[in-house]
N, C-alpha and C positions, 0 to 999 in steps of 0.2 A: 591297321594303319588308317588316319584318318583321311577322310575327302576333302575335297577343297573348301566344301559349305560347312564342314565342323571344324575345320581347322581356321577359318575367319569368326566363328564362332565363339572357338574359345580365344582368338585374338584380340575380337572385340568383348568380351566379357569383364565387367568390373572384378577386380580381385577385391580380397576384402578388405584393405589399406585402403585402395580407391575408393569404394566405399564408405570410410570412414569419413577419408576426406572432404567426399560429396556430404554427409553428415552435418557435420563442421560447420561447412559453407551454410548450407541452410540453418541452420542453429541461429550463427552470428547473424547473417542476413535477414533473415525476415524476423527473430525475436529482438535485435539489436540495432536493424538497419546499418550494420556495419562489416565491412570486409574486411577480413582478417588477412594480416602481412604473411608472408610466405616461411617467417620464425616463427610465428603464432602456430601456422599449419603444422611445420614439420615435428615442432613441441607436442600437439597434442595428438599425432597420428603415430607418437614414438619413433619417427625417422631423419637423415637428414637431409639439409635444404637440398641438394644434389635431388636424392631421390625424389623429392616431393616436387620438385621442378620438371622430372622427370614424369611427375604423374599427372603434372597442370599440360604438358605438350602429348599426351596420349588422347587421340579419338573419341574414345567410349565418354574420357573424364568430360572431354571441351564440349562435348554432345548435351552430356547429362547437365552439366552448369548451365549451359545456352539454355537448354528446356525451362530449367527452374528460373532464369531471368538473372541469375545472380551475376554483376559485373567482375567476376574473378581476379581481370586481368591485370584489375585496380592493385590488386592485392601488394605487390613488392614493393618496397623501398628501395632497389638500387637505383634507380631514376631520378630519385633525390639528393641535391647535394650534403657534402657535409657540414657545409652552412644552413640547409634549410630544415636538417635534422638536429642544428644546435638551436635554432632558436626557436623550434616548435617544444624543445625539452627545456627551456629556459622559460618561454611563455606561459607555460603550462606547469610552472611550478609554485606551488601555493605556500611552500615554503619560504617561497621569497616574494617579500611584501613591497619593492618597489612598483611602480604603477607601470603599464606597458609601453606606455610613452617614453619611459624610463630605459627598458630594458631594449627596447628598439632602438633606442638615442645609442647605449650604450655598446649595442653589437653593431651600430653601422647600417643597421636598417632603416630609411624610410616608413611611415604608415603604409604608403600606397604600394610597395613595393610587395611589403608584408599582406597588404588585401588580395593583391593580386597572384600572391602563391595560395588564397586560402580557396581561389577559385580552381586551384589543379585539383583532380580527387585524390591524387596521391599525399597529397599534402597535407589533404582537411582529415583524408583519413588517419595519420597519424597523429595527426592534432586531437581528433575523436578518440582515438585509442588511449592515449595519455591523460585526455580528459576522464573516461572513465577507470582509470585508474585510481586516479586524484580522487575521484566519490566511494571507491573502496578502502582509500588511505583514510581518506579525514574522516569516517564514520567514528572509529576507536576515539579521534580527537574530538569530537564534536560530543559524545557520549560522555569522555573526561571532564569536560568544560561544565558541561549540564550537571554534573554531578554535583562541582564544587559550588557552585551557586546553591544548589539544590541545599547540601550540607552547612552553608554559608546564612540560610533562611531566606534568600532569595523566593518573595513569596511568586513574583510571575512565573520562575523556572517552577517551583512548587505547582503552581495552577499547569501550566503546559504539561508538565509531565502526569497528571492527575488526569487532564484530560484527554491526552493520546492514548494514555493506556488503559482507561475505561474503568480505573481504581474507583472513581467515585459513583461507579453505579450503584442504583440504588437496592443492592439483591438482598440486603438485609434490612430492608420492611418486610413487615407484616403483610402475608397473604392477604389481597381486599375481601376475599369472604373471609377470611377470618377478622377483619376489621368492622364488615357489614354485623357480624352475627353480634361483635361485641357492643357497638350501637345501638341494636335491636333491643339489646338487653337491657341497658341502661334507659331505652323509653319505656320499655314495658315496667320498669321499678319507678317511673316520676309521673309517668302519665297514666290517671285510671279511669279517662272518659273513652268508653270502648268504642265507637264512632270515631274520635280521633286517632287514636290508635289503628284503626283500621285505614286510615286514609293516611297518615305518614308511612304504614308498611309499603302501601301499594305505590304510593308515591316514589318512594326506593328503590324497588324492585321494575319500576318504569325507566328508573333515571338512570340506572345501572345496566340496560339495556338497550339506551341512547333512545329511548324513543320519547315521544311527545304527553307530556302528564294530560291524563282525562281522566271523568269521573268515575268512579268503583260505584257499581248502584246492586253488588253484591251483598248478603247480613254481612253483617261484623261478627269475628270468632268472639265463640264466648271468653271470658278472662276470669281465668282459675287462681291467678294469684294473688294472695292475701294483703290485704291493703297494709300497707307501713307506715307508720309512725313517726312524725318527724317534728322532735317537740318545739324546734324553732321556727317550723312554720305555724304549726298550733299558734305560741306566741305571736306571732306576726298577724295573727287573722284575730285574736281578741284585741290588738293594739290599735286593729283596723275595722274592730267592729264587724267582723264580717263573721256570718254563723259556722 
């Protein structure tokens, strides 16, 4: 039989529902900055609102929330009327395109009255809740839309999307040494004053290393490759007199 100190023990011990729920809370709160309704909770702890009401008025839970800073208490909607949950679901609906002036003219509301619920946290919070919903709904829409432009030749939706998804990077050029070595080659076949040659290499191999070009006062490699023939420039040099 237990004593008294294990039997407060396991009275105050988190089960693993409460648990979860403490979970939850921190999840939504500090990745969201947002508290979640007391349907939110009992939805995602797999219990009902009874219970899970029953788990926000338990010691261990009020302790553990208080610790973490999270304002819990915020959490329910029954303190809200069924006016100020109509027109936070009407406000917040993107499917309808009249303006809010509109839709508050239309339910009876005031601006100022409407500002002045958005300063209750119960109120802003379900106005938050709804709002991100709204950014999980229009994603599918806003994706359809970009499409059709896209398919349409819409060159700017063309450019946006080319440039968010990083399609126009440039991974199929040529590796730069392998672009260095094909350059090398094409000087080493035009130029056959071996001093020059030797000062364009080093000058490349300077430049390609971000540093500052200075003199090479190194020999020049000897140059093994057979001089070639270029009979338009032949031409070009008797036309100019040049030996």
């Amino acid at each position: 039989m237990a004593d008294r100190r294990q039997y407060y023990a396991i009275k105050n011990a988190l089960t693993p529902k409460e648990k979860e729920l403490i979970n939850f809370y921190e999840l939504q709160w500090f990745l969201r900055h947002n508290v979640p309704t007391i349907e939110e909770v009992a939805k995602h702890i797999g219990q009902s609102q009874v219970s899970t009401n029953y788990y926000l008025q338990r010691r261990p839970v009020i302790k553990a929330l208080e610790q973490r800073g999270i304002p819990f208490r915020q959490h329910t909607r029954e303190n809200l009327t069924a006016t100020q949950v109509g027109v936070a679901v009407t406000m917040m609906n993107f499917a309808d395109t009249r303006s809010n002036e509109e839709k508050l003219d239309q339910l009876g509301i005031n601006a100022a009255q409407y500002q002045a619920w958005m300063l209750d946290p119960q109120f802003k919070n379900l106005i938050d809740n709804l709002a991100d919903q709204n950014l999980a709904n229009i994603r599918p829409v806003a994706i359809g839309e970009l499409t059709k432009k896209i398919n349409a030749g819409d060159w700017q939706a063309v450019k946006y999307y080319l440039d968010t998804t990083g399609a126009l990077q440039n991974n199929s050029q040529p590796d730069i040494e392998f672009m260095l070595q094909a350059i090398i080659e094409i000087i080493q076949e035009e130029v056959k004053d071996p001093d020059v040659m030797m000062r364009i290499a080093q000058k490349m191999k300077l430049a390609t290393a971000n540093r500052t070009l200075e003199v090479i006062t190194s020999p020049p490699p000897a140059i093994t490759a057979e001089p070639i023939y270029d009979e338009e420039l032949e031409e070009a040099k008797r036309k100019l007199g040049v030996g």
